[in-house]
mmCIF entry with sequence, helices, sheets and N, C-alpha, C, O atoms, coordinates in Angstrom:
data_MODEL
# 
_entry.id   MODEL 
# 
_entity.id                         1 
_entity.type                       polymer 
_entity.pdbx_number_of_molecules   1 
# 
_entity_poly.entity_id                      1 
_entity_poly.type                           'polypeptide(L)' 
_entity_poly.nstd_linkage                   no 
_entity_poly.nstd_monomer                   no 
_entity_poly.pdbx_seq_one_letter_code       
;(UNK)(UNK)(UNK)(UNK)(UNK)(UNK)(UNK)(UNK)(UNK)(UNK)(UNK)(UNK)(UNK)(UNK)(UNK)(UNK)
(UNK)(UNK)(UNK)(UNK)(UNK)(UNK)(UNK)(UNK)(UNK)(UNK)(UNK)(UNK)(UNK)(UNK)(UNK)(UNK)
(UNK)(UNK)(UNK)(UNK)(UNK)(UNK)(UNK)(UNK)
;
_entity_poly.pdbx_seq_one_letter_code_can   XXXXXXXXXXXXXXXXXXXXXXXXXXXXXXXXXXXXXXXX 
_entity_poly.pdbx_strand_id                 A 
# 
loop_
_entity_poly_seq.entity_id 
_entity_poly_seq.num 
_entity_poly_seq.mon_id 
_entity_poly_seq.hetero 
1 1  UNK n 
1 2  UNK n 
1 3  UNK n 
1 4  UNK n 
1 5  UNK n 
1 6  UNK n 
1 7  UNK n 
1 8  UNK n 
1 9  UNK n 
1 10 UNK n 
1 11 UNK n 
1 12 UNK n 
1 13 UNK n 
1 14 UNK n 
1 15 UNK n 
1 16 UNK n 
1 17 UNK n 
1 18 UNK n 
1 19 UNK n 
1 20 UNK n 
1 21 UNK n 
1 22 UNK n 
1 23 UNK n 
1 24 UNK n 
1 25 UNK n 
1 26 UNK n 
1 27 UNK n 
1 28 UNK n 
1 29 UNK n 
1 30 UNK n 
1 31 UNK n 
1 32 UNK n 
1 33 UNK n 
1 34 UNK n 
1 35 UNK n 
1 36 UNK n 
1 37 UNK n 
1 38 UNK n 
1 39 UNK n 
1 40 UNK n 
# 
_struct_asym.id          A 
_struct_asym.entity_id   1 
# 
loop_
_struct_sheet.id 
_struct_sheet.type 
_struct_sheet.number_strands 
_struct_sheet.details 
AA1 ? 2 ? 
AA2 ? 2 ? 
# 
loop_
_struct_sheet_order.sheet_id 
_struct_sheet_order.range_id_1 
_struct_sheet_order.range_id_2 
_struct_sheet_order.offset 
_struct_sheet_order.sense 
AA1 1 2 ? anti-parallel 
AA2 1 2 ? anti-parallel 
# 
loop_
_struct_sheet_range.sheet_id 
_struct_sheet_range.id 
_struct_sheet_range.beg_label_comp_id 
_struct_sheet_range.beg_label_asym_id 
_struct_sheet_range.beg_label_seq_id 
_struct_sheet_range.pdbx_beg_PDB_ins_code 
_struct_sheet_range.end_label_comp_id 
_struct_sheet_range.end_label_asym_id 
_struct_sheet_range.end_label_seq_id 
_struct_sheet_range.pdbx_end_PDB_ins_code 
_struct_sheet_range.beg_auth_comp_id 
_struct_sheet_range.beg_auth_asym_id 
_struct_sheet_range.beg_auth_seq_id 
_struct_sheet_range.end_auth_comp_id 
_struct_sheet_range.end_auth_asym_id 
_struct_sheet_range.end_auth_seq_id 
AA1 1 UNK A 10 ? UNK A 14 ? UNK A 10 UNK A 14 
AA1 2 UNK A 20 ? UNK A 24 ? UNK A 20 UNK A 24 
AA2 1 UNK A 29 ? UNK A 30 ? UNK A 29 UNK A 30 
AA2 2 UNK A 37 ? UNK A 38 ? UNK A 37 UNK A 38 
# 
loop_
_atom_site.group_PDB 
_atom_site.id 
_atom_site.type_symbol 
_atom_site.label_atom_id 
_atom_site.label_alt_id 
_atom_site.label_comp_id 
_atom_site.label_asym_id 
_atom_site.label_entity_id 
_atom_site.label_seq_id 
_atom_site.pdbx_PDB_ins_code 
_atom_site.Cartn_x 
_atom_site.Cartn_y 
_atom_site.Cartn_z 
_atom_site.occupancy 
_atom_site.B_iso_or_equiv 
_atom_site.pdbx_formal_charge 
_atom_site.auth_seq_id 
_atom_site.auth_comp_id 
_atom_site.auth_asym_id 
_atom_site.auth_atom_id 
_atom_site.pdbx_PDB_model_num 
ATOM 1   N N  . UNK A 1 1  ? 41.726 23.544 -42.869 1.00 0.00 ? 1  UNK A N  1 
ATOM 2   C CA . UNK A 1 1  ? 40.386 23.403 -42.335 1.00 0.00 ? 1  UNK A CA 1 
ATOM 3   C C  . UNK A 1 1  ? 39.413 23.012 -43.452 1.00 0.00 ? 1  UNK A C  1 
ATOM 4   O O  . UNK A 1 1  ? 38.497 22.200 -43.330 1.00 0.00 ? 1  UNK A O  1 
ATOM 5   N N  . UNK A 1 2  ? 39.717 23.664 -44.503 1.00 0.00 ? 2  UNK A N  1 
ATOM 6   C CA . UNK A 1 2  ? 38.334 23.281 -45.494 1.00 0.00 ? 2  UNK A CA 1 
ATOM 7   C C  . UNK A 1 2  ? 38.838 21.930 -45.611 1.00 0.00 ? 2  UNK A C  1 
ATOM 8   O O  . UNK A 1 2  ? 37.856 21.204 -45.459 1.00 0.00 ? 2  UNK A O  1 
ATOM 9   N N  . UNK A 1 3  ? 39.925 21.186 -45.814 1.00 0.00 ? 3  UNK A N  1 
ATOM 10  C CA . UNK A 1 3  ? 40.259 19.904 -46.418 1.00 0.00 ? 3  UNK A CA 1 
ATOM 11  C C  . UNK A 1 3  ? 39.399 18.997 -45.361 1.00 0.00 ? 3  UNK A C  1 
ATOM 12  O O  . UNK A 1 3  ? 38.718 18.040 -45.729 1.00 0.00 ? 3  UNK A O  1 
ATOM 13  N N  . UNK A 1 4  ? 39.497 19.347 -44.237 1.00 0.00 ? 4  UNK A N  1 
ATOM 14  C CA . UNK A 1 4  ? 38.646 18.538 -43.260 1.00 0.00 ? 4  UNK A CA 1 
ATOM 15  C C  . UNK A 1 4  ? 36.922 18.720 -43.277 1.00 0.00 ? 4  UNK A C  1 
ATOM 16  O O  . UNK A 1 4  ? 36.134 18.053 -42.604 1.00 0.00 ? 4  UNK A O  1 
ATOM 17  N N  . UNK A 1 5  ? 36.629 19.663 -44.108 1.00 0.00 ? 5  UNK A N  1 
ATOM 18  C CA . UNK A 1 5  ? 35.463 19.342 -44.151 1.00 0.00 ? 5  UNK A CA 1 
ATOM 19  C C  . UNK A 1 5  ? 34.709 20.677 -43.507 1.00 0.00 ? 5  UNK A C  1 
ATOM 20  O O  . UNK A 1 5  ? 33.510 20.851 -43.726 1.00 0.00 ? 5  UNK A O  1 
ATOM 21  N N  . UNK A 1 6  ? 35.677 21.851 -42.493 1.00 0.00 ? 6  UNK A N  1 
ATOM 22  C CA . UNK A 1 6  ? 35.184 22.878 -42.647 1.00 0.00 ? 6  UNK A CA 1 
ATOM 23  C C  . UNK A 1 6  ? 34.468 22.982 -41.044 1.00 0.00 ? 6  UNK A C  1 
ATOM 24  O O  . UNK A 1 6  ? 34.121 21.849 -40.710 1.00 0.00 ? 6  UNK A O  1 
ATOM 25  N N  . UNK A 1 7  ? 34.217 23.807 -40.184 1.00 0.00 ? 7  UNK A N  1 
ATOM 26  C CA . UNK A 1 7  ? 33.644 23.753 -39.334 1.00 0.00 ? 7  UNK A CA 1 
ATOM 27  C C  . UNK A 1 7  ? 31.916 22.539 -38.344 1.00 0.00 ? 7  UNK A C  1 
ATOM 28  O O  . UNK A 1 7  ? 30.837 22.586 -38.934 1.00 0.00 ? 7  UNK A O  1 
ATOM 29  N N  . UNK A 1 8  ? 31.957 22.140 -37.724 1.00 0.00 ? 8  UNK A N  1 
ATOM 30  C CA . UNK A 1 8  ? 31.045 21.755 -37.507 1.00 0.00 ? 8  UNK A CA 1 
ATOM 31  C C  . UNK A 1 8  ? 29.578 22.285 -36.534 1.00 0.00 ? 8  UNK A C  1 
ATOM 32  O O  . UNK A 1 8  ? 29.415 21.343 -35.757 1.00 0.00 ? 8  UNK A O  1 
ATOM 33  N N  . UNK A 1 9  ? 28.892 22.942 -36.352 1.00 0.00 ? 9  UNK A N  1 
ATOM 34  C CA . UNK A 1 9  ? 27.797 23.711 -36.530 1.00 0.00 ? 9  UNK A CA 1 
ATOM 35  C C  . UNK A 1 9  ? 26.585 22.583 -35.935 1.00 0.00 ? 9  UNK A C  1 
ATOM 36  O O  . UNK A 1 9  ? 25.436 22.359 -36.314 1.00 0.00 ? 9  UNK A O  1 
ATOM 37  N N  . UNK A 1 10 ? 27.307 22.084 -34.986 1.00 0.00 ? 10 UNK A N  1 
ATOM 38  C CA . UNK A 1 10 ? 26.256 21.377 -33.928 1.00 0.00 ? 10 UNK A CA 1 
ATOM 39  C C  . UNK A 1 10 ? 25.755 21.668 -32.545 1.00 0.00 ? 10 UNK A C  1 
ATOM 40  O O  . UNK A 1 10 ? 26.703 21.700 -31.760 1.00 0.00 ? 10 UNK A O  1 
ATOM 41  N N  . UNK A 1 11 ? 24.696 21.872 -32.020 1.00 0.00 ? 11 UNK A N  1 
ATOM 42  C CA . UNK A 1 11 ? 24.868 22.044 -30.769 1.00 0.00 ? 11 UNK A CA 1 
ATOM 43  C C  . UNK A 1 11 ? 23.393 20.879 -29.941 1.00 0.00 ? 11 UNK A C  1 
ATOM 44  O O  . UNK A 1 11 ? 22.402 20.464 -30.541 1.00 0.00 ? 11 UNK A O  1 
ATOM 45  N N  . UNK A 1 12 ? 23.669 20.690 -28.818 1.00 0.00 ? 12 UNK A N  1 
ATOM 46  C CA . UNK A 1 12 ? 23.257 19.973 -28.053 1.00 0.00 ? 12 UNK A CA 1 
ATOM 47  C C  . UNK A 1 12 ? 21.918 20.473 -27.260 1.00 0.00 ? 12 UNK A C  1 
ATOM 48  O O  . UNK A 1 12 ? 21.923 21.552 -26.668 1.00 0.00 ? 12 UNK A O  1 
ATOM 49  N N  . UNK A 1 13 ? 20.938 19.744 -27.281 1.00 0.00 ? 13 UNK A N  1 
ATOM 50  C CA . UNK A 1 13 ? 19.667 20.224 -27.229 1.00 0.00 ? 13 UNK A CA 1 
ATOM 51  C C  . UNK A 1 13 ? 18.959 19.465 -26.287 1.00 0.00 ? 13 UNK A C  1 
ATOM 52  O O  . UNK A 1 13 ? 19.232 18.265 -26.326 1.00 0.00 ? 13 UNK A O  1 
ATOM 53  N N  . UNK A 1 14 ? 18.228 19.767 -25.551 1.00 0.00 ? 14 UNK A N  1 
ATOM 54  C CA . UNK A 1 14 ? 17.722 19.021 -24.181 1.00 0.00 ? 14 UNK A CA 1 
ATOM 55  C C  . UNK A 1 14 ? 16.273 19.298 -24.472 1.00 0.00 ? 14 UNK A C  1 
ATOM 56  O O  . UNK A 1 14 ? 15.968 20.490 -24.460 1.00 0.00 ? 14 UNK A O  1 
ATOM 57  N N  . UNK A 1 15 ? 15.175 18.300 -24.771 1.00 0.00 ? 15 UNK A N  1 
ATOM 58  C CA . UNK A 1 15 ? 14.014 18.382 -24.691 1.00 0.00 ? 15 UNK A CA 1 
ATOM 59  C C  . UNK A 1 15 ? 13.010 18.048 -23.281 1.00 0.00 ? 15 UNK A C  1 
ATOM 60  O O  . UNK A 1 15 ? 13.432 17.225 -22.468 1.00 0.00 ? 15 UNK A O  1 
ATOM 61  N N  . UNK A 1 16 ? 11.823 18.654 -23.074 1.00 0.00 ? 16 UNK A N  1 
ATOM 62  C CA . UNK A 1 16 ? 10.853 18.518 -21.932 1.00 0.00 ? 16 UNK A CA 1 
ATOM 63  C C  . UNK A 1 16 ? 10.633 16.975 -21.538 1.00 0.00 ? 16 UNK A C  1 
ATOM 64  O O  . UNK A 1 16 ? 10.519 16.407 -20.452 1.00 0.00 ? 16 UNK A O  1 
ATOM 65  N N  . UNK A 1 17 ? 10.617 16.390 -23.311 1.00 0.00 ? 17 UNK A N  1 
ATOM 66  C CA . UNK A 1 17 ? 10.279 15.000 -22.762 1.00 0.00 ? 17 UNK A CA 1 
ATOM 67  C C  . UNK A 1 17 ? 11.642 14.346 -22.529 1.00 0.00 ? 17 UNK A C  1 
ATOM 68  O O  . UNK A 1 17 ? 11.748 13.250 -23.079 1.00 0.00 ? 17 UNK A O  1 
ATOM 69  N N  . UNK A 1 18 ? 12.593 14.718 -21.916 1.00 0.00 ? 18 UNK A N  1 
ATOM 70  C CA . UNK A 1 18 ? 13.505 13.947 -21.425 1.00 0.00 ? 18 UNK A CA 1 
ATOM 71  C C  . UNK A 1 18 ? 15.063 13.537 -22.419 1.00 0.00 ? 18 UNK A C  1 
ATOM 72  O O  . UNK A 1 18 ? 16.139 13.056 -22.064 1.00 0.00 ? 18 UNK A O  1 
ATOM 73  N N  . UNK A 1 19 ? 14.463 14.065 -23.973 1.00 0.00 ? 19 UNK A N  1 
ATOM 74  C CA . UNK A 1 19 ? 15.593 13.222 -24.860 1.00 0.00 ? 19 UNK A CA 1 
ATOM 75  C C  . UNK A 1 19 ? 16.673 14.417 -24.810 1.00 0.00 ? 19 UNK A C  1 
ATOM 76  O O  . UNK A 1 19 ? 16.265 15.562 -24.619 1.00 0.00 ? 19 UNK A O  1 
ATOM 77  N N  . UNK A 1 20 ? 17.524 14.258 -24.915 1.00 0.00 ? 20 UNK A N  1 
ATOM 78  C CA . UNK A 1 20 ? 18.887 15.125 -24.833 1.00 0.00 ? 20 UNK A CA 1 
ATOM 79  C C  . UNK A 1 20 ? 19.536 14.681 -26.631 1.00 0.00 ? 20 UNK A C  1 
ATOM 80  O O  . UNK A 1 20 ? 19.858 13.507 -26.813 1.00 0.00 ? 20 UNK A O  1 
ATOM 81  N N  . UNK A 1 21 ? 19.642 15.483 -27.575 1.00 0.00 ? 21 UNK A N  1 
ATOM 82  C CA . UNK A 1 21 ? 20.125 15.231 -28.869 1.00 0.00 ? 21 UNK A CA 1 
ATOM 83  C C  . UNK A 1 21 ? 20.850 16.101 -29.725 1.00 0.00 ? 21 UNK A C  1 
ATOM 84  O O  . UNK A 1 21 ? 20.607 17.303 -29.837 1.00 0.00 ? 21 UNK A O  1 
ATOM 85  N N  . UNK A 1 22 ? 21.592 15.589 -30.226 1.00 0.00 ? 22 UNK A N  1 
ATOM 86  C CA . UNK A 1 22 ? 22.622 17.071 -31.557 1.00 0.00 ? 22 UNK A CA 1 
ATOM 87  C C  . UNK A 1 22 ? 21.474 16.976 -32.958 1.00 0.00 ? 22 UNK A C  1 
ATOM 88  O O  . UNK A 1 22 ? 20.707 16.260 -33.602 1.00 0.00 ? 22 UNK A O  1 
ATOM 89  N N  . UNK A 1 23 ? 22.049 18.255 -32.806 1.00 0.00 ? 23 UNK A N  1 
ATOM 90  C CA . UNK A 1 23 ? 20.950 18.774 -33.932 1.00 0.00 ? 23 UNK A CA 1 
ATOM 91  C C  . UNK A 1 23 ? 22.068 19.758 -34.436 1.00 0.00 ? 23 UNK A C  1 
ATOM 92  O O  . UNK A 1 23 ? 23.065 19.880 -33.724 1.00 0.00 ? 23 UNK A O  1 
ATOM 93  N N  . UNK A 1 24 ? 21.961 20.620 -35.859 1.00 0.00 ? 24 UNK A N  1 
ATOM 94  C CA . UNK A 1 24 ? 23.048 21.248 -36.609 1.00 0.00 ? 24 UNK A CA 1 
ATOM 95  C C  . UNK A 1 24 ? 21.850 22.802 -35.805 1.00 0.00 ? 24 UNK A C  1 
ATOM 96  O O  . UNK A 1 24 ? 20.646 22.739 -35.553 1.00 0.00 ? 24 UNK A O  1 
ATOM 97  N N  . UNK A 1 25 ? 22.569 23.704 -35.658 1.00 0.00 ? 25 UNK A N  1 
ATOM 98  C CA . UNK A 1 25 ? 22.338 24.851 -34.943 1.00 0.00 ? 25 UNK A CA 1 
ATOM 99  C C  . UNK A 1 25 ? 21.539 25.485 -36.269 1.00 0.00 ? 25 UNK A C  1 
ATOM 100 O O  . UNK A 1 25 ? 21.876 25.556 -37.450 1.00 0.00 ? 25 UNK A O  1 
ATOM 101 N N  . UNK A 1 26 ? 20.035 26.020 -35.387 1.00 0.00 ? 26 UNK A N  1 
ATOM 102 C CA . UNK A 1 26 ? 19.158 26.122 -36.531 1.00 0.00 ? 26 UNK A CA 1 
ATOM 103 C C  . UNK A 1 26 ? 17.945 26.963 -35.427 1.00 0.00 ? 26 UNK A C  1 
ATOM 104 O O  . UNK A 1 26 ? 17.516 26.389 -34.426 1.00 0.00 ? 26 UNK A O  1 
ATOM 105 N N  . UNK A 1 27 ? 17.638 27.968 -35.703 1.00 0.00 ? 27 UNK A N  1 
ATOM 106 C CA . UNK A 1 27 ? 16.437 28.556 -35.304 1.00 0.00 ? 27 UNK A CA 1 
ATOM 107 C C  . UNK A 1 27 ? 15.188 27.734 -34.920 1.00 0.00 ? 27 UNK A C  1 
ATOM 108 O O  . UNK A 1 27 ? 14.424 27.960 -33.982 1.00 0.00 ? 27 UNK A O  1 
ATOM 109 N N  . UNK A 1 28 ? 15.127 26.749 -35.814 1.00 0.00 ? 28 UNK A N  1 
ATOM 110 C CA . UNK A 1 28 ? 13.762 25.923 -35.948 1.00 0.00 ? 28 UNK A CA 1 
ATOM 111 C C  . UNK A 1 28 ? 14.366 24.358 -35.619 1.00 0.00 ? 28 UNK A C  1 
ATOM 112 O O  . UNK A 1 28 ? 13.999 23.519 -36.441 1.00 0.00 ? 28 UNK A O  1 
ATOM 113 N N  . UNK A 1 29 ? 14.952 24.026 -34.887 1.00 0.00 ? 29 UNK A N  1 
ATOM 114 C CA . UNK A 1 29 ? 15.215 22.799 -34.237 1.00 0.00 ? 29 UNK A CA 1 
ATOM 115 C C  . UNK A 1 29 ? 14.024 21.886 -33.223 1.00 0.00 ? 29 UNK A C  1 
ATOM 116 O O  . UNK A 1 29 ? 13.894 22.042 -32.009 1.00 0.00 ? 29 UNK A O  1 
ATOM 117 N N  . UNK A 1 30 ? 13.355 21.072 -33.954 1.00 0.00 ? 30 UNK A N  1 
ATOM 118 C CA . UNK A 1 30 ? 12.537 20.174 -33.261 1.00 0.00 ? 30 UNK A CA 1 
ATOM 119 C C  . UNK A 1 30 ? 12.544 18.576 -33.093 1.00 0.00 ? 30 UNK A C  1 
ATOM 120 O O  . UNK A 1 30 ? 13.016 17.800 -33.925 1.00 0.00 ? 30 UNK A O  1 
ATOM 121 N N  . UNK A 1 31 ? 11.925 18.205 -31.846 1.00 0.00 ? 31 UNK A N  1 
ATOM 122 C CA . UNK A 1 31 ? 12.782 17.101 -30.979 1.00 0.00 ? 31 UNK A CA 1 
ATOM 123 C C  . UNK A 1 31 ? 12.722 16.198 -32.308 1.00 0.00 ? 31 UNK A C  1 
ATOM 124 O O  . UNK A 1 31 ? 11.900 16.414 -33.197 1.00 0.00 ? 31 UNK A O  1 
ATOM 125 N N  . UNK A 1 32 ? 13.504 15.347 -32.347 1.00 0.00 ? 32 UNK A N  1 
ATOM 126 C CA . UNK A 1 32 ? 12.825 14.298 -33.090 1.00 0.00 ? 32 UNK A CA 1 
ATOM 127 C C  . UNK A 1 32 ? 11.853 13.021 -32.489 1.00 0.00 ? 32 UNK A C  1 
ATOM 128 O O  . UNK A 1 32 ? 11.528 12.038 -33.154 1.00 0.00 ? 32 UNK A O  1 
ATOM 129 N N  . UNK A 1 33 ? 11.558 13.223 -31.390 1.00 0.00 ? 33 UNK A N  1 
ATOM 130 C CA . UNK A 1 33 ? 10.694 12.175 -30.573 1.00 0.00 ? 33 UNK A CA 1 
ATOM 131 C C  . UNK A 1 33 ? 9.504  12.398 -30.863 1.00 0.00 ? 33 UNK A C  1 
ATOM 132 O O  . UNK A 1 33 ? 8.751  11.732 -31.574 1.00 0.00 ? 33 UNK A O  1 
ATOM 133 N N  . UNK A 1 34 ? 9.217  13.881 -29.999 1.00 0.00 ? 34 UNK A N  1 
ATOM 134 C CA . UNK A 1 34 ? 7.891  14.629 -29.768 1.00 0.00 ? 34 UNK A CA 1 
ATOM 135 C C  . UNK A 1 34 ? 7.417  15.537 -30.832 1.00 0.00 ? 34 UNK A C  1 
ATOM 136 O O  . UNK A 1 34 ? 6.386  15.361 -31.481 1.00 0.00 ? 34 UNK A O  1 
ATOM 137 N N  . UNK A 1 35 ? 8.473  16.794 -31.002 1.00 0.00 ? 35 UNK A N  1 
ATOM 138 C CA . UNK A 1 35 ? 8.422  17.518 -31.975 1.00 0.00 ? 35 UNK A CA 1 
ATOM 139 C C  . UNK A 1 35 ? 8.301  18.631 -31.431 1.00 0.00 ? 35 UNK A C  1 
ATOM 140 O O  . UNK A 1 35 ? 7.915  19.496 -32.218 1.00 0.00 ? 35 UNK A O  1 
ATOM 141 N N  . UNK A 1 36 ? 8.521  19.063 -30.115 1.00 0.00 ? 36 UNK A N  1 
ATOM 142 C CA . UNK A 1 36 ? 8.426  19.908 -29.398 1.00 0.00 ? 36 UNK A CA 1 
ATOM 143 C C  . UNK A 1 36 ? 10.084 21.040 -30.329 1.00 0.00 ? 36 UNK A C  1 
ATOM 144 O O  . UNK A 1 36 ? 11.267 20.704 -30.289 1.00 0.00 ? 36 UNK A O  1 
ATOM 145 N N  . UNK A 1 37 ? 9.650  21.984 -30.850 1.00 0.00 ? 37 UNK A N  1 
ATOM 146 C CA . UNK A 1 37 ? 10.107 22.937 -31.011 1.00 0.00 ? 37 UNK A CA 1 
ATOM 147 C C  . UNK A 1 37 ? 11.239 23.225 -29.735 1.00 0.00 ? 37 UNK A C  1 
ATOM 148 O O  . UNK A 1 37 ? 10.936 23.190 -28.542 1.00 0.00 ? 37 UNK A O  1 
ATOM 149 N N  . UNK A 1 38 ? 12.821 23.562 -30.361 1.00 0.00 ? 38 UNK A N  1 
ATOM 150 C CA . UNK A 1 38 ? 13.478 24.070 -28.739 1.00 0.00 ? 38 UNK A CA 1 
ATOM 151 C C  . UNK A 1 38 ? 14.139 25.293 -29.441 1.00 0.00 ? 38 UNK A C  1 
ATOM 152 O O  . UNK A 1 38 ? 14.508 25.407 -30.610 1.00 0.00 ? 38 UNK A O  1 
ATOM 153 N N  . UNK A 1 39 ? 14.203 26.476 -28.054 1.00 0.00 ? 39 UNK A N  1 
ATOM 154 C CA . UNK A 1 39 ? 14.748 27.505 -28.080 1.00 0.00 ? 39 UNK A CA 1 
ATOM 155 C C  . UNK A 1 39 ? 16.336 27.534 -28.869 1.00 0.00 ? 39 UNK A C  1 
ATOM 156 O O  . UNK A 1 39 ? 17.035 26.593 -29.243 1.00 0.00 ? 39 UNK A O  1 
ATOM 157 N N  . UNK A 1 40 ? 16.421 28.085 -28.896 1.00 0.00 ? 40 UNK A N  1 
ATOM 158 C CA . UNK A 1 40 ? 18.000 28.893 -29.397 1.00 0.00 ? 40 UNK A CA 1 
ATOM 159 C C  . UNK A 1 40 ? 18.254 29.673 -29.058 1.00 0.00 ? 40 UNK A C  1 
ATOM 160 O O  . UNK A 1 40 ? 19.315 30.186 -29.414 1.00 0.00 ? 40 UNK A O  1 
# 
């Protein structure tokens, strides 16, 4: 597993204004469109 580079730590995020995007799993994840802050 580490040779590959080790887990990946993404999850999938659905914003108000419509954009659906991966982002690395993070407390403070905001859209990159709007900037609308999303839950976790």
């Amino acid at each position: 597993m580490r040779e590959a580079g080790g887990p990946v730590d993404n999850a999938t995020y659905g914003c108000t204004c419509g954009l659906v995007f991966e982002a690395a799993v993070s407390t403070s994840v905001a859209c990159p469109v709007c900037g609308t802050r999303q839950a976790w």
